[in-house]
C-alpha positions as CSV (number, residue, x, y, z in Angstrom):
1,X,0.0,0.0,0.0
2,X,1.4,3.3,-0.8
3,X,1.9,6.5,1.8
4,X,-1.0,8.4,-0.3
5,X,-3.2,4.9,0.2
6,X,-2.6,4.6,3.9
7,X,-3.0,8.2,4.6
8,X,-6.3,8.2,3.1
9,X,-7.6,5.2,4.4
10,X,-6.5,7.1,8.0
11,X,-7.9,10.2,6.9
12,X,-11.5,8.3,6.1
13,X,-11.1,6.4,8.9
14,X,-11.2,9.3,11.5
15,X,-14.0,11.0,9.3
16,X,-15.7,8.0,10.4
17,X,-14.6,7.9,14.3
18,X,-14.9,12.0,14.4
19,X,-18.8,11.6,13.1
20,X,-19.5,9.3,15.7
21,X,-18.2,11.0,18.5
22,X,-19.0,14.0,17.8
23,X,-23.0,14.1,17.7
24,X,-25.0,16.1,19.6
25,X,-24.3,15.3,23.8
26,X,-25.9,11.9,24.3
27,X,-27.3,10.8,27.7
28,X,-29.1,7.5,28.4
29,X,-31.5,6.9,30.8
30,X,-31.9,4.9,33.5
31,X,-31.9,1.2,32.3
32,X,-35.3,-0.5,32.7
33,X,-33.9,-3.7,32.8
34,X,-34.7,-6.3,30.5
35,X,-32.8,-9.2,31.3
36,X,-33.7,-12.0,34.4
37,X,-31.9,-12.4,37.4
38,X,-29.5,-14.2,38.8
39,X,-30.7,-15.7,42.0
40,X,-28.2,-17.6,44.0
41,X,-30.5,-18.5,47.2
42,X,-33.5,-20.6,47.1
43,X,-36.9,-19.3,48.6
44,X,-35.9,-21.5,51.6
45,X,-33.0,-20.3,51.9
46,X,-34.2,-16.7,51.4
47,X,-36.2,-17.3,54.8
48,X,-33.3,-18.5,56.4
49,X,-31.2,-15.2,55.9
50,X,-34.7,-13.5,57.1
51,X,-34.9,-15.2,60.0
52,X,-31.0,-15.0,60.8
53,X,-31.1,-11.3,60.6
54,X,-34.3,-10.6,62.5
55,X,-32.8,-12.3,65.3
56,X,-29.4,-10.7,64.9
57,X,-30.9,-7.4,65.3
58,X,-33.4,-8.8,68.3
59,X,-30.9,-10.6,70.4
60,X,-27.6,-8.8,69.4
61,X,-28.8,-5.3,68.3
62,X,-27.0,-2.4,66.8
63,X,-25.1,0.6,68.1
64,X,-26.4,3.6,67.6
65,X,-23.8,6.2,68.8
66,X,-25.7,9.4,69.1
67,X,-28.2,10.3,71.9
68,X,-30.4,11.9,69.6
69,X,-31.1,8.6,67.4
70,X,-31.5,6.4,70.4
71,X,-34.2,8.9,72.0
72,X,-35.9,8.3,68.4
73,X,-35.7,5.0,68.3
74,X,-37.0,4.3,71.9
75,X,-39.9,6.6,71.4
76,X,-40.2,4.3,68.0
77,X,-40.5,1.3,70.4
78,X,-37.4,0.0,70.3
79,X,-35.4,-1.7,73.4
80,X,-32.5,0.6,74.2
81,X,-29.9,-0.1,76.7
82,X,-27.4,2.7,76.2
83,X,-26.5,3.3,72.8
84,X,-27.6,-0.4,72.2
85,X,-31.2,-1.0,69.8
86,X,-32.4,-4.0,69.0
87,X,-35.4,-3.9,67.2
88,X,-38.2,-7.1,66.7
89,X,-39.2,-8.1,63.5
90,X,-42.8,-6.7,64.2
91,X,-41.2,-3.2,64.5
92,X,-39.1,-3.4,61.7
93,X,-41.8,-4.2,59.3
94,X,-43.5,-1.3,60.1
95,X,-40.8,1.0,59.4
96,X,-39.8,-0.4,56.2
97,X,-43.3,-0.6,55.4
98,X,-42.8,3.1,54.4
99,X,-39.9,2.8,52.5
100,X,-40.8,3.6,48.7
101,X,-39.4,0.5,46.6
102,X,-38.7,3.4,43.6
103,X,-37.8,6.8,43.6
104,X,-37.1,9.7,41.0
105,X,-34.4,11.9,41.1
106,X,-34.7,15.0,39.3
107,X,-32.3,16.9,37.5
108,X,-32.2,21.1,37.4
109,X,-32.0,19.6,33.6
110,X,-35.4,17.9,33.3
111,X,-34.3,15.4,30.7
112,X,-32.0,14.2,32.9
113,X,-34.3,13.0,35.4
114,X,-34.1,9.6,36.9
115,X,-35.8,7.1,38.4
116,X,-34.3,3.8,40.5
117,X,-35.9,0.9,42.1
118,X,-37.5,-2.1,41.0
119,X,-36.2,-3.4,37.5
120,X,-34.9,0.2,36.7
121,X,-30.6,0.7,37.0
122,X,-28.5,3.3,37.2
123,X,-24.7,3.8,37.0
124,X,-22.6,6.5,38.4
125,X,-18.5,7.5,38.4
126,X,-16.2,6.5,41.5
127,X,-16.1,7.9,44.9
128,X,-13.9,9.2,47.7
129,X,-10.7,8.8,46.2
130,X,-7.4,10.7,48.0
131,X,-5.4,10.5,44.8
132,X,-5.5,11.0,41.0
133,X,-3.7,9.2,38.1
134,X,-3.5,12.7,36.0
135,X,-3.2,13.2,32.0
136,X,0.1,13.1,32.4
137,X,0.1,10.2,34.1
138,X,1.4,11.2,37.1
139,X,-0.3,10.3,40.6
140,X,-0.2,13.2,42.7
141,X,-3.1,14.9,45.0
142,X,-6.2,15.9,43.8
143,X,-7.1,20.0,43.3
144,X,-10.7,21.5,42.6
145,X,-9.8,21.4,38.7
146,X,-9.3,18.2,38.9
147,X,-12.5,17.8,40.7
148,X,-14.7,20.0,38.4
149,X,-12.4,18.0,35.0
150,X,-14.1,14.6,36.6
151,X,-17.6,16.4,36.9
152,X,-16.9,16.9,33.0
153,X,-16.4,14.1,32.1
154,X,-19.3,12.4,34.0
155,X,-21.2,14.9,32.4
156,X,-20.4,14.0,28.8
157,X,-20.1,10.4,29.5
158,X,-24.1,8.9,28.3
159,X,-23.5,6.1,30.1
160,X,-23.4,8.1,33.5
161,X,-26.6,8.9,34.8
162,X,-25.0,11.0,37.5
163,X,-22.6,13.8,38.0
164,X,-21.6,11.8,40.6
165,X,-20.5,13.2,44.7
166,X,-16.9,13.1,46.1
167,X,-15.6,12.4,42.7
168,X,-11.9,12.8,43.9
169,X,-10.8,14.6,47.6
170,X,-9.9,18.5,46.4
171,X,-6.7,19.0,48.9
172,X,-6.0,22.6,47.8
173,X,-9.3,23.5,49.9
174,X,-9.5,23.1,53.8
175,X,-11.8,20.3,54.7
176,X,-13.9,22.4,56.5
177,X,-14.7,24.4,53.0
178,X,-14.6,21.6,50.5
179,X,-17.9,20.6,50.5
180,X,-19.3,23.8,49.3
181,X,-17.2,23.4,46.3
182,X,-17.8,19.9,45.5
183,X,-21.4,20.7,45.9
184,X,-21.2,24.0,43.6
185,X,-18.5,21.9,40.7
186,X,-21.5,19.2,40.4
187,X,-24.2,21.4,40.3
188,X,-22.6,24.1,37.8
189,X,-20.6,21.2,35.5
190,X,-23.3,19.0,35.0
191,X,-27.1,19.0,34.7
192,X,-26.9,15.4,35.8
193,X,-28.6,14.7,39.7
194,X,-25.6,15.1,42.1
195,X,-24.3,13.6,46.1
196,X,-24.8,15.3,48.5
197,X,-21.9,15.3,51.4
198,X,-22.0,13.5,54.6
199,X,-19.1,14.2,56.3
200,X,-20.8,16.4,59.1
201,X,-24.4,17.5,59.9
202,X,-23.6,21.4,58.8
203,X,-21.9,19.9,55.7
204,X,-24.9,17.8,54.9
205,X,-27.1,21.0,55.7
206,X,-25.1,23.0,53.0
207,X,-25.7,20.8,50.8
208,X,-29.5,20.5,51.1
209,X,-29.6,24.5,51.1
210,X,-27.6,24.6,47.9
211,X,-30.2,22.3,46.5
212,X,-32.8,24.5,47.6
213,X,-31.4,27.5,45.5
214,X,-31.0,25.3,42.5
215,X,-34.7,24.0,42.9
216,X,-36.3,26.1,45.7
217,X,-37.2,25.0,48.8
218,X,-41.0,23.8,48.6
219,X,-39.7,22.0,45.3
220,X,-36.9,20.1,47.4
221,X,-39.1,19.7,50.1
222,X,-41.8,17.4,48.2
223,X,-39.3,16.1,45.5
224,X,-35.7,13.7,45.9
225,X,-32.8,15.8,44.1
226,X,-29.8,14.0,46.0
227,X,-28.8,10.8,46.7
228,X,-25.9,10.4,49.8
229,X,-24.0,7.8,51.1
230,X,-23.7,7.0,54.3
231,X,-21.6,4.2,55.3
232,X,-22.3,1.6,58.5
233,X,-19.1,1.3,60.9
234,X,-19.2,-2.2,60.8
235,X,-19.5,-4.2,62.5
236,X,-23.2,-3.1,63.6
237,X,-22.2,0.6,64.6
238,X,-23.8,3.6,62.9
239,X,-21.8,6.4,64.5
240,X,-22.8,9.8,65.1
241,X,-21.3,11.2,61.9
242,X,-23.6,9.2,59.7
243,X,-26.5,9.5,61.8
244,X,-26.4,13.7,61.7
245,X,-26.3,13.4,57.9
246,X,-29.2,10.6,57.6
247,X,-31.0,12.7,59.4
248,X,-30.7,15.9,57.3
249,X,-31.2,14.1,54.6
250,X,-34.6,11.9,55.3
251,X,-35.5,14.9,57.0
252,X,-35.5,16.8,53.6
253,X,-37.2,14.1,52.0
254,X,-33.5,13.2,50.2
255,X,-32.6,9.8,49.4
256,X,-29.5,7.9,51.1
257,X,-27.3,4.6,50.3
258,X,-27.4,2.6,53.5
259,X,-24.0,1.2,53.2
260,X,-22.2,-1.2,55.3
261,X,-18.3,-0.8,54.1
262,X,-17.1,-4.3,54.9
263,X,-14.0,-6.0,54.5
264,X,-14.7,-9.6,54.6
265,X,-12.5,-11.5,56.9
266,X,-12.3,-8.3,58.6
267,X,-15.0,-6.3,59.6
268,X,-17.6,-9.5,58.6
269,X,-16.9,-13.6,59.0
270,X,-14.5,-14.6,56.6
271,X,-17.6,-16.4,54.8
272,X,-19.9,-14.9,52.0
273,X,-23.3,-16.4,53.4
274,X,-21.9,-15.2,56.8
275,X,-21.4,-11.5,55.9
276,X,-24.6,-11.5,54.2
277,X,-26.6,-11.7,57.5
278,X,-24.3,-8.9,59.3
279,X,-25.0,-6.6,56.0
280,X,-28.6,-6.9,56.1
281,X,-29.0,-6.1,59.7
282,X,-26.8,-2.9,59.5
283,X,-28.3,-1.5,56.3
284,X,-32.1,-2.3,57.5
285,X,-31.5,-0.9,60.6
286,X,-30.2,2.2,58.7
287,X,-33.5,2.3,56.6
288,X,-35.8,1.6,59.6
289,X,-34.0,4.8,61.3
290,X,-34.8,7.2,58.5
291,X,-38.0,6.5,58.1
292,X,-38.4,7.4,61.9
293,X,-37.0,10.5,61.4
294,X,-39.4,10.7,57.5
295,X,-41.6,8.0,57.1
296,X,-41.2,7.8,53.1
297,X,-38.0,9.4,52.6
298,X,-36.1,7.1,50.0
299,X,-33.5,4.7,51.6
300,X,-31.5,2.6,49.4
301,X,-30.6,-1.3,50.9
302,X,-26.7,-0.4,50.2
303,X,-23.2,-2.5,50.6
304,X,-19.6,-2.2,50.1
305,X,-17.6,-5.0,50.4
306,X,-13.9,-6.5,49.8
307,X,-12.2,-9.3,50.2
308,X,-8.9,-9.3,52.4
309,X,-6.2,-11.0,51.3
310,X,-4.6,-13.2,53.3
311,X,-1.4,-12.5,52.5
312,X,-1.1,-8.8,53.1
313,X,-4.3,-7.8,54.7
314,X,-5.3,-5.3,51.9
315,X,-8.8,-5.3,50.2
316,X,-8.6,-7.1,46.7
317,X,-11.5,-6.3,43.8
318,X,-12.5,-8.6,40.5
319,X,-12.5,-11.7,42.9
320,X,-16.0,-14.1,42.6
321,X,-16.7,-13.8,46.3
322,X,-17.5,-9.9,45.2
323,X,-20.1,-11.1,42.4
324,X,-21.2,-13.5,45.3
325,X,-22.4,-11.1,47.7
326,X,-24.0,-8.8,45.0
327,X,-26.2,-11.1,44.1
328,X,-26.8,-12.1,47.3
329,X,-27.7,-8.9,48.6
330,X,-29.8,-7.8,45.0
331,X,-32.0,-11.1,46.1
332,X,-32.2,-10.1,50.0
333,X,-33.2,-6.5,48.6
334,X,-35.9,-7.5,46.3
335,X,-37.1,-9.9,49.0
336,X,-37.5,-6.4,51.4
337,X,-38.6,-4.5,48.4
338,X,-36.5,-1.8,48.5
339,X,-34.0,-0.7,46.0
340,X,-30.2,-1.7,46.7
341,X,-26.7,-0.1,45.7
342,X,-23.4,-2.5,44.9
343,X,-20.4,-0.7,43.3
344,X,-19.5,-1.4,39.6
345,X,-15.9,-1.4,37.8
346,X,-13.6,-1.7,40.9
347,X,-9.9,-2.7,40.9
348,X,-6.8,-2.8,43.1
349,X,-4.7,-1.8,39.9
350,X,-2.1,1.2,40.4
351,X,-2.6,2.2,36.8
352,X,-5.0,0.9,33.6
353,X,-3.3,-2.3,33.2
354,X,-4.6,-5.9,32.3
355,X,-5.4,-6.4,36.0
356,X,-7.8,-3.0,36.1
357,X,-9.5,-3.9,33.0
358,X,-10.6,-7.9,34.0
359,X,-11.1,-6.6,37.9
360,X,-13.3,-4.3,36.4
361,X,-15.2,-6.3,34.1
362,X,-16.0,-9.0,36.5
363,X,-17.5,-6.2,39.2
364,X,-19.5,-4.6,36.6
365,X,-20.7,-7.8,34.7
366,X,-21.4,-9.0,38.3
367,X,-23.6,-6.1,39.4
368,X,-25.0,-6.2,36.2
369,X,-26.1,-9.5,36.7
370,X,-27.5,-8.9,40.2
371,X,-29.7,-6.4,39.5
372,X,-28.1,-3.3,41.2
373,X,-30.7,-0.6,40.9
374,X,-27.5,2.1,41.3
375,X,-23.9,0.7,40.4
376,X,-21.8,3.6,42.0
377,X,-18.0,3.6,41.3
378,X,-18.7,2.8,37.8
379,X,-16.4,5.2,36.3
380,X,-12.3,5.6,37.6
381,X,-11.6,3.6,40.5
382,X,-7.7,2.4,41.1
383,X,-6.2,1.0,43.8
384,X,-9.0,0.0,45.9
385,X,-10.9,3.6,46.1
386,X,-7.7,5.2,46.5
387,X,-6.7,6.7,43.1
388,X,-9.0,8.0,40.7
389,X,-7.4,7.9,36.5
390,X,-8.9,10.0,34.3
391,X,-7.5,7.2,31.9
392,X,-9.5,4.7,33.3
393,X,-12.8,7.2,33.7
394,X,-12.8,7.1,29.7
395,X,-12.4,3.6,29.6
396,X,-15.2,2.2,32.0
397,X,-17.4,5.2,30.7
398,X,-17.8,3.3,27.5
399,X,-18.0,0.3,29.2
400,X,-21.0,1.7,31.1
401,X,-22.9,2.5,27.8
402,X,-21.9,-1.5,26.9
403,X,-22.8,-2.2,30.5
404,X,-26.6,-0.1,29.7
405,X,-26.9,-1.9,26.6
406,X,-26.5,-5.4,28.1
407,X,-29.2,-4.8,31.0
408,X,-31.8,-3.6,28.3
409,X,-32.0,-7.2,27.2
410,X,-33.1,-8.1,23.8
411,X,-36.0,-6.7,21.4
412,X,-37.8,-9.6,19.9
413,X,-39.9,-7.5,17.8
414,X,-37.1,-7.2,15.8
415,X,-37.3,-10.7,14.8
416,X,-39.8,-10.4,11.5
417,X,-37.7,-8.0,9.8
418,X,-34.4,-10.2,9.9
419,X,-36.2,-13.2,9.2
420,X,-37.6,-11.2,5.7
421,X,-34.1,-9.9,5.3
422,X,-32.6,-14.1,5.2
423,X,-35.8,-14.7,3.1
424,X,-34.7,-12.3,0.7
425,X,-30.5,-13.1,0.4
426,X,-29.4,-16.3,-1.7
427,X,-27.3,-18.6,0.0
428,X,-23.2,-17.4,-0.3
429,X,-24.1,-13.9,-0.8
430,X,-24.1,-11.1,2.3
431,X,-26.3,-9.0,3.3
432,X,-24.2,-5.6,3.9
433,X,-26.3,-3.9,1.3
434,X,-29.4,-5.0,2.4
435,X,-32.4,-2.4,2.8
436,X,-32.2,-3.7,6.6
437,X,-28.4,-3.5,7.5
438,X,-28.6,0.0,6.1
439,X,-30.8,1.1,8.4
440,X,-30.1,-0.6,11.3
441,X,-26.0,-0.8,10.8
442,X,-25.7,2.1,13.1
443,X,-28.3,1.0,16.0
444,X,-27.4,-2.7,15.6
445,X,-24.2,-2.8,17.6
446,X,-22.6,-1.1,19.9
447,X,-19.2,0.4,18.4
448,X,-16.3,0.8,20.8
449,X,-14.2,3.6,19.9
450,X,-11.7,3.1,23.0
451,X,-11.3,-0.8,21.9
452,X,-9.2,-1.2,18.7
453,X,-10.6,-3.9,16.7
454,X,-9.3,-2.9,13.2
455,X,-5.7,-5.3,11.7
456,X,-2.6,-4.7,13.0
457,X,-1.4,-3.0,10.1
458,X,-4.5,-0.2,10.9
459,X,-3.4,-0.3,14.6
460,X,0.3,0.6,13.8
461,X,-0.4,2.9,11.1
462,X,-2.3,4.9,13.9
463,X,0.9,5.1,16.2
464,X,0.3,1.6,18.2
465,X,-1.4,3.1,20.9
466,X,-2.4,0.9,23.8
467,X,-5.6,0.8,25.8
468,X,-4.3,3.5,28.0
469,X,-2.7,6.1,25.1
470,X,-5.8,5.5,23.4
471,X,-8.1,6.6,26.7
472,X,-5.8,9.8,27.6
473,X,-6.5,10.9,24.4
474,X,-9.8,10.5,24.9
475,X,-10.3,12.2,28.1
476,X,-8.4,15.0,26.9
477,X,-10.5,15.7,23.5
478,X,-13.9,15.4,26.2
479,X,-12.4,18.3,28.0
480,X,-11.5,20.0,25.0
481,X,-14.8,19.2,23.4
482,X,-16.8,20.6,27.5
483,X,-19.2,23.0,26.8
484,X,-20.8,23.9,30.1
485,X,-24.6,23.7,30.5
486,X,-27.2,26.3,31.0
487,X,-27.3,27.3,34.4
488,X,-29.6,30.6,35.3
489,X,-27.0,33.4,36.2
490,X,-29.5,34.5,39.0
491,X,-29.3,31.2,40.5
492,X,-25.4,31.3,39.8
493,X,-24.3,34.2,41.4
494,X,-26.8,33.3,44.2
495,X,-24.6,29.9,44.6
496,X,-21.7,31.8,44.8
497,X,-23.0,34.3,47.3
498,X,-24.2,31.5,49.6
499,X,-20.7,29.3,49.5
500,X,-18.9,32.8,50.4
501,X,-20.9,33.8,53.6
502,X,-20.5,29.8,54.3
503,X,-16.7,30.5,54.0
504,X,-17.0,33.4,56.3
505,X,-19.0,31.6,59.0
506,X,-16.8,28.5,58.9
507,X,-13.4,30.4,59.5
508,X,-10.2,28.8,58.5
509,X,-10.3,26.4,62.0
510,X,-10.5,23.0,61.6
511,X,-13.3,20.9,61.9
């Protein structure tokens, strides 16, 4: 092939790639999902894990560590002996009883409005990390830039159906201050739902007041905007941290992921079935609390959970034990009707190597399976939460949109028309010019752009870029390509106002 050839085929080739990447911003729903599940536990055995955790939280109870929560819990009927609540099955049926099995959370962007629960699934980028992998590939603390780059990119990514919360830990703004910043980057940089912050009852407060000046208070008030995580200290402890910020956020009628973060071995039995009984307990308990405090506010049945290894002691992601206890806890969920949270494309990788791409695969494909009605950490987790890539944000981006398109199932209305089509093709010939692969071709099939599938003579033609080169230069032409969305300048500057009087209020001490 001649240099004028190859250069052409290039040039027609990235007339191709550049037409399909650069269509008008895409977002896909929530996935109403159209696939069965995966049910590990039979009815029998269903009971058995009822019955296990009823008495768990009867004879053995959980700590509540605040005096406020345990004053609401024994008005609630509840046994409490210090900061010790057990709860009987009776009781905790009624309080569930409230919890809606399906909520919407609406976007300052209608169209982006979602709803969870039931068969419908959402996914959503990585959480909490300390670190970034940067563009440069360089891993170094994270700023606000970086912060508001991730918001970004969640923004642009379809397959994200939220901005996301702490999408990385901004360390060039004092703890005390940082929240209002998060809050603002995902409110201003998307016009995807958003996290709220949990990390203290004022922070939590902030947040729900910056809500209210995006949507206005009665609005917020009546309507689920946020959904927050707040994590169990297991085992069976929910501190007083948590608690300030559940109840700020059932109080204002937001929604929160009940979420034992478990390290099996660890902080539950080293035993799958075993954990499985502690989890339940500590995220029911959770949801019977809020609905004390709001009966109806949205509570999701939530887990986090590792495997330790043996050897060192440090969680390990991609192992089966992980798809295990997702579908474990999607069944118990289901059984409880409420909806239920896993995380997605995890992995103990330090960079976007072999290991992060099949750790990740086997979390997602796993939650997939399970039903997860919202997969968070979907998008840019390293190192066991501890790193967030922006490489690796491209990367399990697309594979969210793949991830979407798996959990939609299959149309079988489809079926007449590509039975005509074999009708109408003699035997040997092809059907690329077919009425019907010209006007599906582009619908049929999901086309990777960050997966090279073209000959090796293609792939080194194009500079032999590997999975990672490929990514970076992904991420970077999103950036590029940002256009930030329509935000009232009103509601803007009234934002901005609110975070600086915040500022002034909080002082520079530490809190």
């Amino acid at each position: 092939m001649s240099g004028i050839q190859s250069r052409t085929r290039r040039r027609g080739r990235d007339v191709r790639r550049n037409s399909r990447t650069s269509k008008k911003l895409q977002f896909m729903p929530e996935t109403d999902r159209g696939i069965p599940y995966v049910d590990l536990l039979t009815l029998e055995q269903v009971d058995r894990i009822h019955r296990e955790t009823m008495n768990l939280l009867w004879a053995k109870g959980v700590e509540f560590r605040d005096d406020e929560a345990v004053r609401a819990w024994r008005s609630a009927g509840a046994e409490v002996q210090g900061h010790r609540v057990r709860v009987d099955e009776q009781l905790l049926k009624q309080l569930l009883s409230t919890a809606p099995e399906s909520y919407t959370m609406h976007a300052r962007n209608p169209e982006r409005s979602i709803t969870l629960g039931g068969r419908k699934q959402i996914l959503t980028p990585a959480y909490g990390a300390p670190n970034v992998l940067d563009l440069d590939g360089v891993r170094r603390s994270p700023t606000i830039a970086d912060f508001n780059d991730f918001a970004k990119l969640a923004h642009m990514s379809p397959g994200m159906q939220m901005s996301g919360g702490v999408l990385c830990e901004p360390l060039d703004i004092p703890v005390p201050k940082r929240h209002l910043h998060m809050v603002y980057g995902l409110i201003r940089h998307s016009d995807k739902p958003f996290m709220g912050m949990v990390t203290a009852r004022e922070r939590a407060e902030d947040s729900v007041s910056m809500a209210e000046i995006v949507f206005g208070k009665d609005f917020v008030r009546e309507h689920t905007v946020m959904t927050s995580i707040a994590n169990c200290n297991s085992p069976l402890v929910w501190d007083q941290t948590m608690l300030d910020a559940i109840k700020v956020y059932a109080a204002a009628n937001q929604a929160v992921l009940f979420t034992p973060f478990v390290l099996s071995g660890a902080s539950t039995p080293a035993s799958t079935i075993g954990s499985l009984v502690q989890i339940s307990a500590e995220a029911l308990a959770g949801i019977a609390f809020s609905q004390i405090i709001r009966p109806g506010a949205p509570g999701v049945f939530g887990q986090w959970i590792g495997a330790v290894s043996m050897k060192s002691g440090a969680p390990m992601a991609g192992t089966p034990e992980i798809d295990h206890i997702n579908l474990l806890v999607g069944q118990m969920a289901r059984h409880y009707r409420l909806p239920w949270r896993c995380s997605g494309a995890c992995s103990s990788s330090k960079i976007l190597d072999a290991q992060a791409g099949y750790e990740s695969a086997r979390n997602l494909f796993g939650a997939a399976l399970a039903g997860a009605n919202f997969i968070l950490s979907t998008a840019g987790y390293l190192e066991g939460a501890l790193c967030q890539s922006f490489a690796k944000f491209a990367v399990d981006a697309e594979q969210a949109e793949m991830t979407h398109r798996f959990m939609k199932g299959i149309d079988f209305s489809e079926l007449d028309d590509a039975l005509a089509t074999i009708h109408e093709v003699e035997p040997g010939a092809h059907f690329l010019g077919t009425k019907h692969t010209l006007e599906h071709f582009e619908e049929a099939f999901i086309i990777p752009n960050l997966m090279h599938h073209d000959s090796y003579e293609q792939w080194e033609a194009e500079g032999r870029l590997d999975a990672n080169d490929r990514a970076v230069r992904t991420a970077r032409s999103m950036l590029a390509d940002y256009e930030t969305p329509a935000l009232d300048p009103a509601i803007d500057e009234e934002l901005r106002d609110f975070i600086a009087r915040r500022e002034l209020e909080i002082g520079d001490a530490i809190m």
